[in-house]
C-alpha positions in Angstrom: -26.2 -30.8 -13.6 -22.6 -30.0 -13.1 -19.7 -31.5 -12.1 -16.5 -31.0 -10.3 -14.0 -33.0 -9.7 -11.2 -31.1 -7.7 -6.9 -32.2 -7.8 -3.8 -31.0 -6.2 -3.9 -31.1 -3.0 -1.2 -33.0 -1.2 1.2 -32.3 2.0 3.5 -29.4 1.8 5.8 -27.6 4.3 5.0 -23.9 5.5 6.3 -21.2 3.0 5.8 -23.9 0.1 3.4 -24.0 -2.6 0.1 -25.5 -4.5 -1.9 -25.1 -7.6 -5.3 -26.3 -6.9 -7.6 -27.3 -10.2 -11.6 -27.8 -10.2 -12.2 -29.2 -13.9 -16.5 -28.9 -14.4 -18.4 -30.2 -16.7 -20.6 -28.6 -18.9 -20.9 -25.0 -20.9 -18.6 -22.7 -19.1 -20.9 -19.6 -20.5 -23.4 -20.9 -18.1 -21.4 -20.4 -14.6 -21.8 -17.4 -13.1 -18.9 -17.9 -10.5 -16.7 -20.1 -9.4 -15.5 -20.3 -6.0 -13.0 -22.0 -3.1 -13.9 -22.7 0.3 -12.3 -24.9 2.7 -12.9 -26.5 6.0 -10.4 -27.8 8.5 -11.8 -30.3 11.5 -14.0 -28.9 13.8 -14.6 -25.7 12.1 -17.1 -24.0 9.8 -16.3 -23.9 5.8 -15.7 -20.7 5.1 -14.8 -19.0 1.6 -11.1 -18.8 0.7 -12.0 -16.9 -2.7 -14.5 -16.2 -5.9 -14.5 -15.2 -9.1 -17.2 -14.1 -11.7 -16.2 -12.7 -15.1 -13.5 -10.0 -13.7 -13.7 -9.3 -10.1 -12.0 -11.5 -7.6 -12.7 -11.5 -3.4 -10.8 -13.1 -1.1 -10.6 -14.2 2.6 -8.3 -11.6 4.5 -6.6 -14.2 5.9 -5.7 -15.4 2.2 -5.0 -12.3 0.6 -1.7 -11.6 -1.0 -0.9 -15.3 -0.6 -3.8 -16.8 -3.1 -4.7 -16.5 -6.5 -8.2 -17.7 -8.2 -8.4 -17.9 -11.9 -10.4 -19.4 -14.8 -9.4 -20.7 -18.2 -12.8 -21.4 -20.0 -10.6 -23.3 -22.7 -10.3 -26.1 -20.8 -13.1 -25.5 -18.2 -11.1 -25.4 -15.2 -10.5 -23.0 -12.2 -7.4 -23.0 -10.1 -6.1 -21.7 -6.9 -2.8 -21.2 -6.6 -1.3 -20.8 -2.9 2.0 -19.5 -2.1 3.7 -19.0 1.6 1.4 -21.7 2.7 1.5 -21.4 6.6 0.1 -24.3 9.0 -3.7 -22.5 9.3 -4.3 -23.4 5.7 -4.4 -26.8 6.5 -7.9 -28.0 5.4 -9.7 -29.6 2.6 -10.8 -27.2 -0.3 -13.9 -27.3 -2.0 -14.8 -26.0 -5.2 -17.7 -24.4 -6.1 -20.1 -23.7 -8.9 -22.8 -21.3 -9.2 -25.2 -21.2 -12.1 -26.3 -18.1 -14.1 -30.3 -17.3 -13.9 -30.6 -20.0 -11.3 -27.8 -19.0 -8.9 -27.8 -22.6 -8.1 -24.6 -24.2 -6.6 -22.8 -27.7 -7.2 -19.8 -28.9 -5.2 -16.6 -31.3 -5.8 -15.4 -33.7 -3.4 -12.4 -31.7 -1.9 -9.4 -31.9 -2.2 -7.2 -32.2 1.4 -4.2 -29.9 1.9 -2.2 -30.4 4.8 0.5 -27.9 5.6 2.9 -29.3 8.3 7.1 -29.5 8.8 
């Protein structure tokens, strides 16, 4: 069983900034990836960005603008968004998927609300 428990999230105006953080519990040696998606109302979640042991993907939409990144010190992925624009508005949800199993675990979301 893991855990997430996402923070960070708050109200911002366009072109501004947020770090995102997903603390999990657990052995980080036993997640295979760790992931972002989000979902604004009346839309589909769809992935923002992921990250295994080097490679990173992102949304087009996203790219250039977000960055995903793990420190297994402290067993915590971030996402850090910069030139947030109205569209990004949505809560984020972290994911976890397991090594062997490929099982997933979710947080709670965090809601980040870009608006003048």
């Amino acid at each position: 069983q893991v855990q997430l428990v996402e923070s960070g999230g708050g109200l911002v105006q366009p072109g501004g900034s947020l770090r995102l953080s997903c603390k999990h519990s657990g052995s980080t040696f036993s997640i295979y990836a760790m992931k972002w998606y989000r979902q604004a109302p009346g839309k589909e979640r769809e992935l923002v960005a992921a990250i295994t042991t080097v490679p990173t993907n992102y949304a087009d939409s996203v790219k250039g603008r977000f960055t995903i990144s793990r420190d297994n010190a402290k067993n915590t992925a971030y996402l850090q968004m910069n030139s947030l624009k109205p569209e990004d508005t949505a809560r984020y949800y972290c994911n976890a998927v397991l090594k062997g199993t490929y099982r997933e675990y979710w947080g709670q979301g965090t809601q980040v609300t870009v608006s003048s």
